[in-house]
C-alpha positions in Angstrom: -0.8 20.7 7.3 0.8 24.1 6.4 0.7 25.0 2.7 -0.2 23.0 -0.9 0.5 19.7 -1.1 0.7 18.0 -4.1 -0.7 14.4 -3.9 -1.5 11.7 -6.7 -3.0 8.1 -7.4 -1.2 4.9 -8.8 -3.1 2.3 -10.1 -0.9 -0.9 -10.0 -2.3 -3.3 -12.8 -1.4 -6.6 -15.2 -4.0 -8.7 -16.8 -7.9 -9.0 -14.6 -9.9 -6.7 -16.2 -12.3 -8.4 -14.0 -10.9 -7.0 -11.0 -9.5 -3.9 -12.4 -13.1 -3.3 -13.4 -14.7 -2.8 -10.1 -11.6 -1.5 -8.5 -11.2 1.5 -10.8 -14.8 2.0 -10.4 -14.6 2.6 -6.7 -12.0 4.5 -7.0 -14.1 6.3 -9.4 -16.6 7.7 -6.7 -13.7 8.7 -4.6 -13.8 12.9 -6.2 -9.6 13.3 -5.7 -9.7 10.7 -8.4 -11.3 13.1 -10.8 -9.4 16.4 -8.9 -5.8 14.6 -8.6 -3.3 13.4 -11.1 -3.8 9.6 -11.4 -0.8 7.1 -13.2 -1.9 3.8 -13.9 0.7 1.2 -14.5 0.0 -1.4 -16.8 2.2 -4.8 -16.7 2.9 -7.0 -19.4 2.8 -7.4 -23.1 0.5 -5.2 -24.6 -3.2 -7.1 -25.4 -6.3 -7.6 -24.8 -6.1 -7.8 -20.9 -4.8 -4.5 -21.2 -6.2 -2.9 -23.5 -9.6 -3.7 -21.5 -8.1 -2.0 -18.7 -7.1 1.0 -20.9 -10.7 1.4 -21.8 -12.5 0.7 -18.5 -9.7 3.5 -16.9 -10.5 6.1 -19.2 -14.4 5.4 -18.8 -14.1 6.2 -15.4 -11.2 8.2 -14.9 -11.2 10.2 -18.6 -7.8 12.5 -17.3 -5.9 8.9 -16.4 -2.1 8.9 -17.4 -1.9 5.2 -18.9 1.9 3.7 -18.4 2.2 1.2 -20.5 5.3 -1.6 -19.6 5.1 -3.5 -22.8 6.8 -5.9 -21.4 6.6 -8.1 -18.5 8.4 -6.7 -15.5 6.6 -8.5 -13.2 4.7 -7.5 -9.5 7.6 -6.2 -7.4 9.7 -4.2 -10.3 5.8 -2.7 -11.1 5.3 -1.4 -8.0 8.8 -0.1 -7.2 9.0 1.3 -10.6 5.9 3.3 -10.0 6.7 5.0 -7.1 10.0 6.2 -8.3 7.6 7.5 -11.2 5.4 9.1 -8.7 8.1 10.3 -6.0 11.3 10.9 -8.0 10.0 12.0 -11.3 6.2 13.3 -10.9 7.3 14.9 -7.6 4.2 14.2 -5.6 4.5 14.9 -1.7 1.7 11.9 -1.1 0.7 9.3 -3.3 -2.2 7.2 -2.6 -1.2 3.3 -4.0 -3.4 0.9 -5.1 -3.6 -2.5 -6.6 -6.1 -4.2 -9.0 -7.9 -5.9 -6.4 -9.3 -3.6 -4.1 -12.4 -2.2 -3.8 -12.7 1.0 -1.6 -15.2 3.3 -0.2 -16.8 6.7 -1.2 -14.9 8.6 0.9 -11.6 6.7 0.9 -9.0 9.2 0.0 -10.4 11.9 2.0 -10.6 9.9 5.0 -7.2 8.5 4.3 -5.7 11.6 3.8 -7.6 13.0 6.9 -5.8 10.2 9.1 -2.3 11.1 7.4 -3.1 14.5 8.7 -4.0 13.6 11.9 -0.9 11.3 12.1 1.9 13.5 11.3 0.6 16.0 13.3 0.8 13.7 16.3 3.6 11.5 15.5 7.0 12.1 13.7 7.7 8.3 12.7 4.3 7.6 11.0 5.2 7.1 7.3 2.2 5.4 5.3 -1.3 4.6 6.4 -4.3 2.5 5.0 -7.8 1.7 5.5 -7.2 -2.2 4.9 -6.9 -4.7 7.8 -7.4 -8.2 8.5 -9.3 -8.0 11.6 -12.1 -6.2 12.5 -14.2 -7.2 15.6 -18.4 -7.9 15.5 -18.6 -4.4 16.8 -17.9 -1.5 15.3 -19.7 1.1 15.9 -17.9 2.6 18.9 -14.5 2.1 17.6 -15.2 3.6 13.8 -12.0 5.7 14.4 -10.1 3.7 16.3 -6.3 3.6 15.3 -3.8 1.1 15.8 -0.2 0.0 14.3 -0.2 -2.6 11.5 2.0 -5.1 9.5 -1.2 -6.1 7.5 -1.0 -6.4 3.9 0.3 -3.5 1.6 -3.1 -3.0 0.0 -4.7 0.8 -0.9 -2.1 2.9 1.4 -0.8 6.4 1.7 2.9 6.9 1.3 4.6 10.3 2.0 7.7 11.6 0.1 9.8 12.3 3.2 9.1 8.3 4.3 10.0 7.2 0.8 12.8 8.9 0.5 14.3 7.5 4.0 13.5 3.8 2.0 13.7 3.6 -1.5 17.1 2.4 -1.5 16.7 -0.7 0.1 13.7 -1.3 -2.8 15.9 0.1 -5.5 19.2 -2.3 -4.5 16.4 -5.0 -4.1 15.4 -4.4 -7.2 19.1 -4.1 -8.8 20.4 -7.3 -7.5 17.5 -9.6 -7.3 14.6 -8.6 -9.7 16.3 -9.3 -13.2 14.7 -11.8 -13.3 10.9 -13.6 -13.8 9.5 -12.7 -10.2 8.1 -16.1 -9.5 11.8 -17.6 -10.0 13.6 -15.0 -7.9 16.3 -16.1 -5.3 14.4 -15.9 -2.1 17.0 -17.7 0.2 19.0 -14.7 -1.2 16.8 -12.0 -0.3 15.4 -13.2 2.9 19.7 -13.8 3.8 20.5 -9.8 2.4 17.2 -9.1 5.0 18.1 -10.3 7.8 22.2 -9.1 7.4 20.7 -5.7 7.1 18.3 -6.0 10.3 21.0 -7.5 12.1 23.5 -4.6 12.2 20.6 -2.2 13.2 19.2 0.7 11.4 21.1 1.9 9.0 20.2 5.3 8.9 19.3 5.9 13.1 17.5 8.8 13.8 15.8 10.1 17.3 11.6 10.5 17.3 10.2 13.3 19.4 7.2 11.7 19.2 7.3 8.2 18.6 3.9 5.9 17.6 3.7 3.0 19.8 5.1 -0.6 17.5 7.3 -2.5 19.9 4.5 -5.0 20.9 4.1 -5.7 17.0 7.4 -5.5 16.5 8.1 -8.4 19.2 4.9 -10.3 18.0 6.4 -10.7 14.5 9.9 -11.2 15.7 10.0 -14.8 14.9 7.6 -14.7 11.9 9.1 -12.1 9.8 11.9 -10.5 10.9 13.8 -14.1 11.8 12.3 -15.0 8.1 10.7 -12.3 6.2 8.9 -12.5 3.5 10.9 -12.1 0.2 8.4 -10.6 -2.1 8.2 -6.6 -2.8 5.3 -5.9 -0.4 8.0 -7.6 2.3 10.8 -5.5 1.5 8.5 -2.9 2.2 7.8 -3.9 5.3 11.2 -4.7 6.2 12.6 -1.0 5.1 9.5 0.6 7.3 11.3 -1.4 10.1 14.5 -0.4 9.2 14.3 2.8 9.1 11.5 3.5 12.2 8.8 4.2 10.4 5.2 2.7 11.6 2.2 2.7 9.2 -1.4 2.8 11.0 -4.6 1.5 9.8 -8.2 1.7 11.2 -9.3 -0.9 13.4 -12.6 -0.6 11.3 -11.8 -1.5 7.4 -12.9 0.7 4.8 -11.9 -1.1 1.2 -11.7 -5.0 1.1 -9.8 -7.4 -1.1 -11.3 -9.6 -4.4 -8.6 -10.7 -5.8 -9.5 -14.1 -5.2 -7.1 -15.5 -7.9 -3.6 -14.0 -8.4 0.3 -14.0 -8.2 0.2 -14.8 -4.5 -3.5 -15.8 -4.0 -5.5 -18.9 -4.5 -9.0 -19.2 -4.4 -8.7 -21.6 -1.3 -6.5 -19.9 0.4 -8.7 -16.7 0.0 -11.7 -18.4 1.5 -9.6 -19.6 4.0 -8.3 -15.9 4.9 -11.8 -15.5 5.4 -11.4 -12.5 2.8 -15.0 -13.5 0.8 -17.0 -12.5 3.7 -15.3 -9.2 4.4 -17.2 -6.5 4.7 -16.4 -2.6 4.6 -17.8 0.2 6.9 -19.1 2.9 4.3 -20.6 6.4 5.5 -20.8 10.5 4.8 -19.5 11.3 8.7 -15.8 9.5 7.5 -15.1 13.4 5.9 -15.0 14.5 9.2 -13.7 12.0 11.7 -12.6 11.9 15.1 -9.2 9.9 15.0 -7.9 8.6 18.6 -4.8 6.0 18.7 -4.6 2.8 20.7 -1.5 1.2 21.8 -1.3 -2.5 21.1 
């Protein structure tokens, strides 16, 4: 990458302290965290829940920027209304976005940002990456930095600006026209119809790739699960913009943060067992400052 580039965290938080806790303590050990700006975005009325968060943030990160809502905006306006804080108003070229629930490695950012590196100066249509998977096969160790295309979860990844400004629109009139609203009780017939209008009649902004990442066989694996009915949440319209606009997001075959949330706005404690996400384990080593990336094509 050719001259300074200005990146920053966001911490995306409501009411676990219990899982703030451990997540803001790995991100903690990460060093950007104590070299970078970091926002943290707190949800909901101000209390207790958040005033715990307040403190355990400041512990760990003394130089945090607390943004407090003071209301309840719920999940998806959060999120979208942090990265416009980041992007449109803090200016960042990169920000690093994380949720309550994750717990991530030493070296996370740097290897991250490492990958983003190595991505862009590849590829021309890569516009986030994360170390966060589902999968991850028994073994590992000759495929630690092993690449490959993702639709996975939206959990601890690396946005560029150039990528979010191709997208944010279609989060910002998703936001406009269905997020007034308590999140739980949006109108997701609506928004899953407004999806699929908009996938339909192509991409709307087309542009030509020199150097295109491989997606098609993920593309065409999800074409009746998500595109035919996508998911109507935030993390969804995500997804579907990425699509819309030719953008791929890449992740490590090999995780490197896992999920605890075990009890949220989308999560039940069954359902997380049944994800299998309790036993997940994360790789964790010094040598992920200075890896070796290679990409495989699904």
């Amino acid at each position: 990458m050719q001259g300074t580039v200005y990146n920053g965290i966001a911490v995306i938080g409501y009411n676990r302290p219990e899982y703030f806790k451990p997540t803001l303590e790995s991100i903690a050990r990460n060093p950007e965290s104590q070299q970078w700006p970091v926002f943290i975005f707190l949800d909901g009325i101000y209390g207790t829940a958040q005033k715990q968060q307040e403190e355990i943030a400041l512990k760990h990160i003394p130089n945090a920027t607390i943004i407090r809502r003071n209301q309840k905006l719920g999940c998806g306006r959060n999120i979208i209304d942090a990265k416009r804080h980041m992007f449109d108003k803090e200016g960042f070229d990169r920000v690093w976005v994380f949720e309550d629930d994750l717990v991530i490695t030493d070296n996370y950012c740097t290897f991250i940002g490492k990958l983003l590196d190595w991505s862009l100066e590849n590829y021309d249509n890569v516009g986030m990456v994360q170390g966060w998977g589902y999968g991850q096969p028994d073994e590992i160790s000759s495929i630690l930095y092993q690449i490959e295309p993702t639709f996975d979860n939206l959990w601890g990844y690396c946005q560029t600006r150039k990528c979010w400004d191709n997208v944010k629109n279609y989060l910002y009139e998703y936001r406009k026209f269905f997020l007034d609203c308590d999140y739980s009780k949006k109108d997701n017939k609506g928004i899953q119809k407004w999806m699929v209008e908009f996938l339909a009649s192509g991409l709307k902004n087309p542009r030509s790739f020199s150097k295109e990442c491989h997606q098609q066989a993920l593309v065409d694996h999800y074409s009746d699960r998500f595109w035919k009915y996508p998911a109507p949440g935030q993390d969804g319209v995500t997804l579907f913009s990425l699509r819309a606009e030719g953008y791929v997001r890449l992740r490590p075959t090999v995780r490197r943060a896992k999920n605890i949330g075990a009890v949220g706005l989308h999560m039940r404690k069954e359902h997380f067992i049944e994800l299998g996400f309790d036993k997940h384990e994360i790789y964790e080593s010094c040598e992920d400052i200075n890896p070796n990336f290679y990409y495989i094509k699904e």
